[in-house]
N, C-alpha and C positions, 0 to 999 in steps of 0.2 A: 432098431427093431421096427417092423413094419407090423399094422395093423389092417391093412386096406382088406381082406377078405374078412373082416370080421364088421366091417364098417358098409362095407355094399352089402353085405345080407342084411344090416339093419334097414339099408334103404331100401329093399327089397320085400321091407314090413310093413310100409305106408300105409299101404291100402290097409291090408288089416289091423293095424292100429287103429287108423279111424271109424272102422267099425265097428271094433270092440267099443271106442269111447262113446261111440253113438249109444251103442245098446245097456251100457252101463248109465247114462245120463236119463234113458227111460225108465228107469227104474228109482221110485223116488226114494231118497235115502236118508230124509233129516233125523237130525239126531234124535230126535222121539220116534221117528219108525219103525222099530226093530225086525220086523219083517220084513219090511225096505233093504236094510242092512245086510238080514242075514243073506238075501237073494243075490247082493250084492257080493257078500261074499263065496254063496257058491260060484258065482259066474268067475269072478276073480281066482277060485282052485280050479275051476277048471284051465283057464286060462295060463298057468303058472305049472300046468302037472307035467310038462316035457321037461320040466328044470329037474326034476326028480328029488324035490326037496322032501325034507320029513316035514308035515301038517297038524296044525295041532290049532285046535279052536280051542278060546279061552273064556270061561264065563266070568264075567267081573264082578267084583263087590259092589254091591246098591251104593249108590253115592248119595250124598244129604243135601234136598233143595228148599230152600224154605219157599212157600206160596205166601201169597198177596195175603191170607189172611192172615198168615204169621203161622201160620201151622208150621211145626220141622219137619219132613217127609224123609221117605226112601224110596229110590228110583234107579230101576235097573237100566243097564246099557244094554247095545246089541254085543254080539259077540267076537273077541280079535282076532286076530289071523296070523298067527305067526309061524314061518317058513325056516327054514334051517338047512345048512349045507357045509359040508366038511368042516364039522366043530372043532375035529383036534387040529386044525392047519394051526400053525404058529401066531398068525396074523388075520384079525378079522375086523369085516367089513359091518355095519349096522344099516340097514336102507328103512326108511318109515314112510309111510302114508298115512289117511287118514277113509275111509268110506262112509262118511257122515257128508251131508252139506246142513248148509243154513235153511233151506227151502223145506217146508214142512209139509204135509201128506195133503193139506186141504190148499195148501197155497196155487194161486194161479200161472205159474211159472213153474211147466213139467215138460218141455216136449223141447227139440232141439231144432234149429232154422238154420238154413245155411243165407250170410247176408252177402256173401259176394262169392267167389272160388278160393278165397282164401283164410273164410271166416265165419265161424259156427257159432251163433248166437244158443244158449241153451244152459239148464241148471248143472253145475258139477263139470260145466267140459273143461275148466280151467282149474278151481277148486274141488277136489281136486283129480279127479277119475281120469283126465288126461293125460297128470304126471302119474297115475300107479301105472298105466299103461307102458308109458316110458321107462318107470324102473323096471318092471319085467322083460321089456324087449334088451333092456340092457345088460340083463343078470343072464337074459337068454344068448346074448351075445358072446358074453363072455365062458359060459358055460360049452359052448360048441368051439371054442378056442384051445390051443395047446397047453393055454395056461390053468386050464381049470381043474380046479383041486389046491391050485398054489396058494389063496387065503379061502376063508371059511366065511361064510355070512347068511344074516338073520334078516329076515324083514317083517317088520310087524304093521302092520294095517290095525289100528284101533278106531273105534266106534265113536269116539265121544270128541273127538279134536276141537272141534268145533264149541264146544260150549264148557271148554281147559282140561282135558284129558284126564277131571281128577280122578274116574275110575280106571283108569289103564296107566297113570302116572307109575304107579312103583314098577311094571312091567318094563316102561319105557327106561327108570332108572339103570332097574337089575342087566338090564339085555346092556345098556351105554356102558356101564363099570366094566363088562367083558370086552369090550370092543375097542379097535385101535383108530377109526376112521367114521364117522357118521354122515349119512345122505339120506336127505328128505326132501319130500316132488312138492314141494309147494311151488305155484305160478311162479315163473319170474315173470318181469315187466315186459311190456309188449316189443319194448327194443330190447328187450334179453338182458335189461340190468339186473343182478342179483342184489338179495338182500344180506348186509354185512351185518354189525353190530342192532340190536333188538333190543328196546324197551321193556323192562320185566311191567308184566300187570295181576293186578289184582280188582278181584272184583268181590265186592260187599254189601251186604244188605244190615241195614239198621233201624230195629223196632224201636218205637217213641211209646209209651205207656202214663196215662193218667187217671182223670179220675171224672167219671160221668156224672152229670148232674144237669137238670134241668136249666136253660139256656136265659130262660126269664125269671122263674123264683127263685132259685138255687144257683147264678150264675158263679156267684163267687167261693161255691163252696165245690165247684170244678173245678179240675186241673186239666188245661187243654194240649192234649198229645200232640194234636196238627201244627200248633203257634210255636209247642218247646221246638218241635222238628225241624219245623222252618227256621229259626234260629241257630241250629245244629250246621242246616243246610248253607246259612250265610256263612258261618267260620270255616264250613268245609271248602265251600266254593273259595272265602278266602285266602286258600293255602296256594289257590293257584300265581304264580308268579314270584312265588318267596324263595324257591329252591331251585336251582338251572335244571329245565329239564323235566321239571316233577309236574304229573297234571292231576285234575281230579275232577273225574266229571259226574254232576247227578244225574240220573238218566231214567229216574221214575220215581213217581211221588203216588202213592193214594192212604186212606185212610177215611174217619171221617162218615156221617151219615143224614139221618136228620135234621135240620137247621133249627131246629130245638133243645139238642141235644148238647151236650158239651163233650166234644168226642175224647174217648179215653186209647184210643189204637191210631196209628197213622207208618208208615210204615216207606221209604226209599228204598232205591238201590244206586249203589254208585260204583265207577270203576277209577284207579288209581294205576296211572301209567310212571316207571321211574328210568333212568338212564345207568343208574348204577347201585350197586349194594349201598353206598354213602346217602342214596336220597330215598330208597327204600329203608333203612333205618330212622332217617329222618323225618318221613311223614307217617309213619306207623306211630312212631311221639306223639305227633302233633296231632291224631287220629284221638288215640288217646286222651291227651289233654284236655281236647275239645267235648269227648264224653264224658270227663271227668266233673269239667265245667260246668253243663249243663245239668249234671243229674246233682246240682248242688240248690236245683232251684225244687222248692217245697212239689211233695205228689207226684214226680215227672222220674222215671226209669229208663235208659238207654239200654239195648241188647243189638251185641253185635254181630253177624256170621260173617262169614268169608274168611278169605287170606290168601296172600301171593301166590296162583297157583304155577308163575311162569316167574322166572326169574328173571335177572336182565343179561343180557348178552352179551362180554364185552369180546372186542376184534383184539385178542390177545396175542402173544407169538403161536400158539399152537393152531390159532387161526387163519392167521397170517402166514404162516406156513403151508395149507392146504390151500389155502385160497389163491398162490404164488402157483402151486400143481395144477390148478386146474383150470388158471390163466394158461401156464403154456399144454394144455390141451385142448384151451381153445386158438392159440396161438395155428396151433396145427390144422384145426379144422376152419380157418377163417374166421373163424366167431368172437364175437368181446364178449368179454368176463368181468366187466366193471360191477362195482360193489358198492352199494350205499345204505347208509342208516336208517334204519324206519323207527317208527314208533310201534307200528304193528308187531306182531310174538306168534310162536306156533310152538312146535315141539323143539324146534332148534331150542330152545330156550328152556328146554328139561335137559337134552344131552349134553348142553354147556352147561348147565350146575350140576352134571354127575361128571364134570373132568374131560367128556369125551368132543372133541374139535368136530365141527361140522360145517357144511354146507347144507343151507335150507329150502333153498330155491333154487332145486334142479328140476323141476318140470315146466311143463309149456310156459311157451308167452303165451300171456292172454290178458284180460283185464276184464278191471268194472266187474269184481269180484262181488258176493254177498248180495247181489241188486241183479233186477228182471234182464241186464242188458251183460254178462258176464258173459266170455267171449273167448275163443280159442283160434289162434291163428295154427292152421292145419299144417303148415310145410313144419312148425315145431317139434312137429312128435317127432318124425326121424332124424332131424337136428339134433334135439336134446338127446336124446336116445346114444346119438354117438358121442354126445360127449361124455356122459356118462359112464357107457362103452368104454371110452379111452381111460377114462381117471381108473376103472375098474383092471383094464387091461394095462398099465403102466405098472399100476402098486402090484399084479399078480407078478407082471415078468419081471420084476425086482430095478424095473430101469428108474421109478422114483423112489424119494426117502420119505418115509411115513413121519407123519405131527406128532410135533410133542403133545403129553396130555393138556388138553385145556384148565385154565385160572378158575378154580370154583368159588364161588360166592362163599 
């Protein structure tokens, strides 16, 4: 079967793709913006309203953040976006994005540069406003084709990806469980390597509690939050190197006040990266253990929050299997589809612990992600775009065989 007329119209979106991603990248989107977001997402329905999807914006449940004083909060998201089309088809497709970046509404990194002709320095052009770009030219691709109507699919755009989808998480579950096939635009690598099996993480905050008391009269009848923590903080850090695989990094400390004082609050945050369910049981133990230990010492209280919100990914047959499909679609179109392990996680790592096989890195190359120098190489958009296209246009005209369900955790 030939595809070429569905494949030059996408090249014949170039231009306008990179416009749209310009004027989406000016629009600042971090995930605390929600007016950022929501902007972004009208721009994004208008954009997507030739596809003739049904539209449905989704308000999300407050999610639970603790702040630096220990306080527990609730904090609303911006709003999701999810698209729909030919639901009753037999066989459906799931596409995800994200319209959050890391770049916050006061940060100095808002406006996009071009560093050469083939390279747009700027917030979101890679992360990921490039790649939603690409799934819609793609969905619009396949939609103007003979095959459209042959599978059904969903695309959800959620607000929070960025800082672990926990408020748009059971959305992302519910929509994976219906679905046969999952695609998400995160950046691939600037030589267009995708990312294959993903580190599951979890990120945690842990309050130290003691007992104040004057620093010179009353030293000994304090218990010092900041010394139990630090202590906490050494067996934490020690678990690194014990498990293949397992990391644990502490990546904020405060607490603590007057030098008179004998502080009774102190308060980390730390993130735990794992390779598979086996070392994620493993150091969730050994988490444990080590609160258990410490709050054996006189005055001294441990309180934990967090927990896994991404699971680990592993490159299963159901993976292995799509991932075989969209090698020879880039077979076709000249492109490599090599695949490699990261430690990094996204939503791939929700659709694979709800069963459903994905590809997570189908949008642009670009790189130097989360940092002032994040970068989009421009001939990508209608690149990816067709391959995309293709995977989408193979599975409709029935010439591939669909993945088995993915290995759940």
């Amino acid at each position: 079967m030939t595809y070429t007329s569905s494949l030059e119209w996408i090249d014949q979106q170039q231009d306008n793709m990179l416009s749209e991603v310009l004027s989406l990248c000016e629009i600042n989107s971090g995930s605390a913006n929600i007016p950022g977001i929501e902007k972004v997402v009208d721009r994004l329905s208008a954009f997507a309203a030739s596809l003739g999807a049904e539209e449905e914006r989704l308000d999300l449940e407050p999610r639970t953040d603790v702040l630096d004083s220990g306080e527990v909060v609730k904090s609303q998201s911006g709003s999701l976006l999810r698209l729909t089309k030919w639901p009753n088809a037999n066989r459906r497709i799931l596409l995800v994005g994200h319209s959050d970046t890391v770049y916050p509404v006061d940060h100095s990194f808002q406006n996009c540069v071009n560093l050469d002709e083939n390279t747009i320095n700027g917030p979101g052009v890679a992360d990921m406003k490039g790649g939603i770009i690409v799934m819609l030219t793609a969905l619009q691709a396949l939609e103007r084709s003979p095959y459209a109507g042959n599978i059904g699919w969903q695309v959800i755009i959620n607000p929070d990806e960025e800082i672990g989808s926990f408020a748009s998480a059971g959305h992302l579950d519910q929509a994976a469980r219906a679905a046969d096939v999952g695609m998400i635009f995160e950046p691939a690598l600037a030589d267009g390597t995708l990312a294959g099996a993903r580190k599951g993480s979890g990120n945690f905050t842990l309050i130290a509690r003691g007992r104040a008391a004057h620093a010179g009269r009353e030293h000994h009848l304090g218990r010092n939050a900041i010394a139990a923590l630090a202590r906490t903080i050494a067996l934490l850090d020690g678990l690194n190197g014990q498990h293949d695989g397992v990391t644990v990094n502490v990546a904020k400390l405060t607490g603590g006040g007057p030098n008179n004082v004998v502080p009774d609050f102190a308060l980390c945050r730390f993130n735990i990266r794992v390779p598979s369910p086996e070392g994620q049981t493993w150091v969730e133990a050994q988490v444990q253990k080590i609160i258990t230990e410490i709050e054996q010492e006189d005055g001294i209280s441990l309180e934990l929050h967090g927990s896994f919100g991404r699971q680990p990914k592993v490159m299963d047959k159901a993976h292995q299997q799509l991932f075989s499909l969209l090698k020879s679609c880039g077979d076709d179109l000249g492109l490599s589809t090599e695949a490699k392990a990261t430690g990094g996680c996204c939503d791939g790592n929700n659709l694979a612990a709800a069963g459903l096989a994905n590809i997570d890195t189908l949008g642009v190359r670009g790189g130097a992600i989360h940092s002032t120098d994040e970068f989009l190489l421009i001939d990508s958009l209608s690149e990816r775009a067709k391959l995309s296209a293709l995977l989408l246009l193979k599975l409709a005209a029935g010439e591939a065989s669909w993945p088995d369900r993915a290995t759940t955790a």
